[in-house]
N, C-alpha and C positions, 0 to 999 in steps of 0.2 A: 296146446296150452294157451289157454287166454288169459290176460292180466287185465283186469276190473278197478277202476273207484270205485267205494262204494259209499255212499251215504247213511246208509240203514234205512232210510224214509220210508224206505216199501217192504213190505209182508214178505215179500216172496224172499228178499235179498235177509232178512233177518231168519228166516226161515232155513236160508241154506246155512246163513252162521250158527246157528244153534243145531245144527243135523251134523254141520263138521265140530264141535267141541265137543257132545256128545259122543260122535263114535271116538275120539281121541282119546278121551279122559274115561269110557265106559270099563274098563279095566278097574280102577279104581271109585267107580260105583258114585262119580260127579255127573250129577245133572243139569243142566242148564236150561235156562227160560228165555225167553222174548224180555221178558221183563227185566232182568239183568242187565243186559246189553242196549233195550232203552234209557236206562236210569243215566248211565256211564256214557256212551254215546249220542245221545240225542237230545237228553234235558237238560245237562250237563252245562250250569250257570255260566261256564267259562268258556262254551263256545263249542263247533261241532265235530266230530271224531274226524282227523284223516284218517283215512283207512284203504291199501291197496291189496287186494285177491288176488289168489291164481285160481282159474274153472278149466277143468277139463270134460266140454261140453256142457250138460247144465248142471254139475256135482264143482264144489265148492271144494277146495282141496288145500290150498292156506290162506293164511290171513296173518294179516299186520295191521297193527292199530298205532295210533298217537294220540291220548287224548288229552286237549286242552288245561292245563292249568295256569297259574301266577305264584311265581315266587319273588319275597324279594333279595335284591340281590345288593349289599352294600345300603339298604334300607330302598332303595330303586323298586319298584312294582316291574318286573320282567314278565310277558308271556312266553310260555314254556308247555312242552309235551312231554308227557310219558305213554313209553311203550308199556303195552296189555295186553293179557289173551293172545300171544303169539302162539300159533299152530300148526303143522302140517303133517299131513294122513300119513303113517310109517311107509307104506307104499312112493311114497312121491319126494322123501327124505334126499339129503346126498345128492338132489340135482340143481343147487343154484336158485330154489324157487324163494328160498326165506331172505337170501341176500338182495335178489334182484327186486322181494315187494317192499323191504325196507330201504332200499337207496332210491326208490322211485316216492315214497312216502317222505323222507328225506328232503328232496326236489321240491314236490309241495311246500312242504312246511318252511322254507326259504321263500318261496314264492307268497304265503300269506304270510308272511314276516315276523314269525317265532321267532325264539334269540336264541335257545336249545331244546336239547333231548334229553332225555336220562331214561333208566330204565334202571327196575331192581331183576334181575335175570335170577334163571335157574343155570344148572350145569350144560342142556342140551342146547340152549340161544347164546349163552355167553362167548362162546369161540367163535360163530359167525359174527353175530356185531362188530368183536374188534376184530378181528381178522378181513373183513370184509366187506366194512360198513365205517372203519373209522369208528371209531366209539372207542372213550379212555377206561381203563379200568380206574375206580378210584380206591374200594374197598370193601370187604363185607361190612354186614350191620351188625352191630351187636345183637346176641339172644341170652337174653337174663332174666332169671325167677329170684321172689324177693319178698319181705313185707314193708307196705309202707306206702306213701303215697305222694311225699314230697320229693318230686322228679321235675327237675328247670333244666332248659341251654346253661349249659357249662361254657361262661363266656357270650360274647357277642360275635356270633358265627355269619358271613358270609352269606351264606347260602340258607335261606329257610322258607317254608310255604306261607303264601298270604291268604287269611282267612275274611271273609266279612261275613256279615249276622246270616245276610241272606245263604252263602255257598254253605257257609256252614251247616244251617238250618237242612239245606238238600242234604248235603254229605252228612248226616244225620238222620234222613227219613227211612231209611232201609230197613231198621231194625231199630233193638230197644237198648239206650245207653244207658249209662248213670253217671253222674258226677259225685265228684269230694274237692271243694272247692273249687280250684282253677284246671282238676285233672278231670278228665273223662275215662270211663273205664266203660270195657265193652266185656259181652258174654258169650263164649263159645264151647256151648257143652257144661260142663264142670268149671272148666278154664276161667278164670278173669282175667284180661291181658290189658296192659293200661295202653290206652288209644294215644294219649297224648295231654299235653297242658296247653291250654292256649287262654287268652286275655282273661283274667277274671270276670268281667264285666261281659265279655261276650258268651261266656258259657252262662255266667245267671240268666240272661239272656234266650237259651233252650229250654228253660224250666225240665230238667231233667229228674230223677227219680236218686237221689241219694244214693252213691253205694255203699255206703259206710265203709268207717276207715280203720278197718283190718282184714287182713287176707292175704293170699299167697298171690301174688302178680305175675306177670306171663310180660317181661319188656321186650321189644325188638324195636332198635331202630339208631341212631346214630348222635354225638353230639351231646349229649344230656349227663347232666352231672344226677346221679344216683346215689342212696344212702348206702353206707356201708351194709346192710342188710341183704343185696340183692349179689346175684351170681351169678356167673360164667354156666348157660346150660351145654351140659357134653355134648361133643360133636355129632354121635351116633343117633342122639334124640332128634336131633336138627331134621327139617323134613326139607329144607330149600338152603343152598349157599347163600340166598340173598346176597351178590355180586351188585354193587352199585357201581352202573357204568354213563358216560356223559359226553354227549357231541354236540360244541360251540358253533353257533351255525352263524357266526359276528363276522367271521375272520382275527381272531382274539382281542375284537369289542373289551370282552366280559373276564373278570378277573379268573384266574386258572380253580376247578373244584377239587381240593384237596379231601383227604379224610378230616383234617382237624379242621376243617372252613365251613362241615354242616351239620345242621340241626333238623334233623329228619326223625320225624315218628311212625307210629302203624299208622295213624289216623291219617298221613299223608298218602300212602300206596294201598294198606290193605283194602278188596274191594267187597268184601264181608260188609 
């Protein structure tokens, strides 16, 4: 077993990442592209993915990513990672390979002098991380359906993502959004699910396509005061625990991330 950086820069190395997410996820009928994983890694306004491999021989077999963001913290402009696309071939499970490419990606990201980590996990990452990697558990996200479209930070929270015209503009080019005001609404399938609110000024700013203001809302994500209209969707519907978890990489610089300290939306993590 070999352990790899990788950059993505080259064909062949994107090649292997997208051959390993493919057989993992081909079960449930997920494809992946090149193109994907350049959007998020490589063009990525905020700077270039860490990312540590395990190969055995020339087959790709897990992967750990961090990629690049700013949040601020206490109004402070922080650089910050999140973990993405964690995988590893069922075959290669249970041997230490996920822990040992995350605390080596970990090392990096001290070394270019990020301040933390966070990561929205599913079921099968979340025990490794904190069990093995140091990572706090903070909380799940809320997942709520609703009508309505006036959704703000509930208070002045700690912890939130920092947007400018331009990242925004990228994190926007993937697909087709629309606003209503200061909210951005995104379309999956039937689904409308509200991405997020951010500046007035800088959403008129995307010139987006209206989505007019009534409909059934699909919310996830943390911190946000909601109208009495929206609701708790049942556990069973849930397709991810969405576990929001967090490694201070200061030595406790940075104030502690509690549940009630952030203002997290889709438009932060999801990579739709």
């Amino acid at each position: 077993m070999e352990i790899k950086q990788c950059l993505f820069d080259k064909e062949k190395e994107l090649d292997q990442l997208v051959a390993l997410q493919n057989k993992v996820y081909e079960s449930r009928g997920i494809k992946f592209s090149r193109k994907g994983f350049l959007f998020w890694y490589v063009n990525n306004p905020f700077g270039r993915v860490i990312s540590f491999n395990a190969f055995d021989g020339e087959k790709m077999v897990s992967h750990q990513s961090f990629v690049p963001e700013v949040m601020l913290v206490d109004g402070r402009q922080v650089r910050c990672l999140r973990s993405m696309s964690v995988v590893t071939l069922p075959e290669y499970r249970g041997k230490g390979i996920f822990s040992l490419l995350t605390n080596k990606a970990v090392e990096e990201a001290r070394r270019q002098g990020y301040e933390f980590i966070y990561a929205i996990t599913n079921g099968n990452s979340y025990p490794a991380f904190i069990k093995h990697c140091g990572f706090s558990s903070i909380t799940r996200l809320e997942v709520k359906v609703g009508l309505g479209n006036h959704i703000e930070e509930d208070g002045d929270k700690t912890y939130k993502r920092y947007w400018t015209e331009e990242s925004l503009r990228w994190r926007l080019s993937r697909r087709k959004y629309l606003s209503v005001g200061s909210s951005i609404l995104g379309k999956h399938g039937k689904v409308t699910t509200y991405m997020g609110v951010c500046d007035p000024e800088l959403v008129g700013q995307m010139n987006l396509e209206c989505g007019g203001r009534w409909g059934v809302r699909l919310y996830v994500g943390l911190g946000a005061r909601l109208p009495w209209s929206y609701f708790n969707v049942p556990k069973f519907v849930k397709h991810s625990p969405f576990h929001l978890i967090f490694k201070d990489l200061t030595e406790g610089q940075l104030p502690p991330m509690t549940k009630d300290n952030v203002f997290y939306q889709l438009l932060d993590y999801d990579v739709a």
